[in-house]
Residue frames as qw, qx, qy, qz and C-alpha x, y, z in Angstrom:
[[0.973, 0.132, -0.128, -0.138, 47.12, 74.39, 82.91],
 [0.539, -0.553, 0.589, 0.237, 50.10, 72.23, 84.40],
 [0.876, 0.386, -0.237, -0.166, 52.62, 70.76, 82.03],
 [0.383, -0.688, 0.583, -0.201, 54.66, 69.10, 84.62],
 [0.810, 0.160, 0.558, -0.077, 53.50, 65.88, 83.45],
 [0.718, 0.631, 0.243, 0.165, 53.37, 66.61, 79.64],
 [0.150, -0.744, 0.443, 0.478, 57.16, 68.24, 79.69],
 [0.802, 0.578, 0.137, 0.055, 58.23, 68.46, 75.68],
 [0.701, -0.241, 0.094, 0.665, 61.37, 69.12, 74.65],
 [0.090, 0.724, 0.178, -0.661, 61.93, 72.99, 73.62],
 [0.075, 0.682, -0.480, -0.547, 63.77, 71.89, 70.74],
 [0.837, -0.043, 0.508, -0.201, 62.68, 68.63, 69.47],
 [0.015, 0.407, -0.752, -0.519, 64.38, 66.48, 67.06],
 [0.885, 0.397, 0.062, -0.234, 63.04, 64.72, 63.63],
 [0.301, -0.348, 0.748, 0.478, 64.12, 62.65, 61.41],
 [0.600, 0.593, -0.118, -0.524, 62.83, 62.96, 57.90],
 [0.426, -0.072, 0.867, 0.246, 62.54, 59.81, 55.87],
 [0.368, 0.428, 0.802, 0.195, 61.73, 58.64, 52.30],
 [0.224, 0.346, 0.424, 0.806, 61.56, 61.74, 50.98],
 [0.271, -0.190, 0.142, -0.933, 59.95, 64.03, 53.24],
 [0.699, -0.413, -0.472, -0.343, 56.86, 61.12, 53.62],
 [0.697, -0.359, -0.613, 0.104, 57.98, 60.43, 57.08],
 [0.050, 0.688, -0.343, 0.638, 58.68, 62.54, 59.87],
 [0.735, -0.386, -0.457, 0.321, 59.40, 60.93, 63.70],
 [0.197, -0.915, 0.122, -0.331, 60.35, 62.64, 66.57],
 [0.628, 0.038, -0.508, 0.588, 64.05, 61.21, 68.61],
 [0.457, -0.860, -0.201, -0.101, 63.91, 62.12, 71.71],
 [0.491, -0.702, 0.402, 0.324, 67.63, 62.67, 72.30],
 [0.215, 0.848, -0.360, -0.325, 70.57, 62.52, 70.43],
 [0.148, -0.342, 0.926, 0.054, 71.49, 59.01, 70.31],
 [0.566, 0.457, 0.675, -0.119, 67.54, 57.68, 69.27],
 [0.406, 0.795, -0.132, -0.430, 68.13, 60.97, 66.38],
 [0.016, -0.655, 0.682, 0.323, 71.44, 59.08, 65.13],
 [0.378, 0.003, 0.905, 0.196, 70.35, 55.85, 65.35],
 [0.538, 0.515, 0.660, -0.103, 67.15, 56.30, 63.46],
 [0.145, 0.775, -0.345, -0.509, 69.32, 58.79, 60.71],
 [0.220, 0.515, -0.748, -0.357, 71.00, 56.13, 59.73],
 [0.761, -0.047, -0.419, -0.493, 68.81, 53.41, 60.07],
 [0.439, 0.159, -0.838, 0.283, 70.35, 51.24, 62.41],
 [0.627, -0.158, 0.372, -0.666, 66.83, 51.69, 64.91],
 [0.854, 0.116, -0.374, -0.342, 65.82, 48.46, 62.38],
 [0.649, 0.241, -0.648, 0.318, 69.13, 46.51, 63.70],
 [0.412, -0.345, 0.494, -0.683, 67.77, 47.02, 67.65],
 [0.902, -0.063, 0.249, -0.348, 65.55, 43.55, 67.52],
 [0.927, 0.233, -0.288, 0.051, 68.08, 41.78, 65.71],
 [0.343, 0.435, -0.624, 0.550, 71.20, 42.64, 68.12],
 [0.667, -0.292, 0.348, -0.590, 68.26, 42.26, 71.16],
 [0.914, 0.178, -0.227, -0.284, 67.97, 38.63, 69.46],
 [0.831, 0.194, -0.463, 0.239, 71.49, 37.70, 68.92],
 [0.180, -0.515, 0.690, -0.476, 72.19, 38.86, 72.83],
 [0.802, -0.210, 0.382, -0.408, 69.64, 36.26, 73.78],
 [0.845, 0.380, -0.371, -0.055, 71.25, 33.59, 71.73],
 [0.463, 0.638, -0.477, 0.389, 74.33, 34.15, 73.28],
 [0.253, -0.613, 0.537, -0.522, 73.27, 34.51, 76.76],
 [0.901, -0.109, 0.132, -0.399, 70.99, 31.20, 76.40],
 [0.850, 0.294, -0.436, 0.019, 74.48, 29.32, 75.51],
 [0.023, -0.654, 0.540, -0.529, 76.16, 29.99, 78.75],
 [0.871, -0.127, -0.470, -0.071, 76.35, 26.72, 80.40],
 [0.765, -0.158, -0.348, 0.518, 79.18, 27.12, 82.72],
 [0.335, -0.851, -0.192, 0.357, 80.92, 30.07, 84.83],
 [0.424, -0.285, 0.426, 0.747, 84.19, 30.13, 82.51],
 [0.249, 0.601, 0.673, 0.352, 81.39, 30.28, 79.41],
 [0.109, -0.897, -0.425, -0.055, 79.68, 33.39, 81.38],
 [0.377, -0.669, 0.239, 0.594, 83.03, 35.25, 82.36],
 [0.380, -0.096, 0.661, 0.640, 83.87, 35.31, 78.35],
 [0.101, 0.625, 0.556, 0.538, 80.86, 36.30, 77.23],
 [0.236, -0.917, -0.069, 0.315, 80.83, 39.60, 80.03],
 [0.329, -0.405, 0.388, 0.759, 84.59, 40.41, 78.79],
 [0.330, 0.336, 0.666, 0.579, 82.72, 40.32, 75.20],
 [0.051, -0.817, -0.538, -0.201, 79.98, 42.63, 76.49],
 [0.401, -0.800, -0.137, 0.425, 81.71, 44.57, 78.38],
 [0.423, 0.081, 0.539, 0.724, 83.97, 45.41, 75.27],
 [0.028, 0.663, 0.569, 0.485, 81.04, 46.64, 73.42],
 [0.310, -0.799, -0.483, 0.181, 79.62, 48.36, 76.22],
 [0.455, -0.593, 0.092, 0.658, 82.57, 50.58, 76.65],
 [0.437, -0.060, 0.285, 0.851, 82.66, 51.29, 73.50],
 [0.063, -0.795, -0.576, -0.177, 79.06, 52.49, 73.17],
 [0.442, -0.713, -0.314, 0.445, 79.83, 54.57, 75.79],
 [0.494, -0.469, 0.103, 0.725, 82.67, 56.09, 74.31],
 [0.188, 0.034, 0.324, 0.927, 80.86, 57.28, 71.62],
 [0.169, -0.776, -0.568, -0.215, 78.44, 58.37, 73.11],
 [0.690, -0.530, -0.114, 0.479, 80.66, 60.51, 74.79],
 [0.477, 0.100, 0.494, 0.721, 81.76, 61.56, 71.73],
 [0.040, -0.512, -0.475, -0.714, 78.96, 62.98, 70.60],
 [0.401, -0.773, -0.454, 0.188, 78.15, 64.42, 73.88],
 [0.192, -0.711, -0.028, 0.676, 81.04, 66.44, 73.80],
 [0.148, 0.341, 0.625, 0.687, 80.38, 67.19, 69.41],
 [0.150, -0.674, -0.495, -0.527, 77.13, 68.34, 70.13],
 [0.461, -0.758, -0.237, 0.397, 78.28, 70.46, 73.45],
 [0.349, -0.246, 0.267, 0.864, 81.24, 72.29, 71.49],
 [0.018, 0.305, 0.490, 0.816, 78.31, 73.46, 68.42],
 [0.177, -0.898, -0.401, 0.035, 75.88, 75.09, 71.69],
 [0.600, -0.333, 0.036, 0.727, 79.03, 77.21, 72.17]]
């Protein structure tokens, strides 16, 4: 039987909520964190208030000011994700 298609991870991560009643599966290490600490819920409301933001952009100077804003953020996502990329590289060691 192929599982080329159906590839699982060897090691999969949970996340155990509510006292043991829930168990999910994260598929990586950044869906494990967010949904640890809860902050999967706060994904539709920061999805929301991008569209808010982007729908006020009226002008080019408007849209350059809100990129420097994102682009902030972005970077810093990044950088901790990064973070924990090299955290959770130093404890396969």
């Amino acid at each position: 039987m192929s599982t080329s298609n159906n590839k699982k991870s060897t090691n999969p991560l949970y996340v155990v909520r509510n006292n043991g009643v829930d168990v999910e599966e994260a598929s990586g290490i950044l869906e494990l964190i967010l949904k640890k600490t809860g902050l999967d819920r706060m994904i539709p409301i920061l999805e929301s208030f991008i569209q808010i933001i982007l729908s006020q952009v009226e002008s080019y100077a408007v849209f350059i000011e809100v990129k420097k804003m994102f682009d902030q953020i972005f970077n810093k996502v990044i950088e901790v994700i990064f973070q924990i990329q090299q955290m959770t590289q130093k404890k396969k060691v």
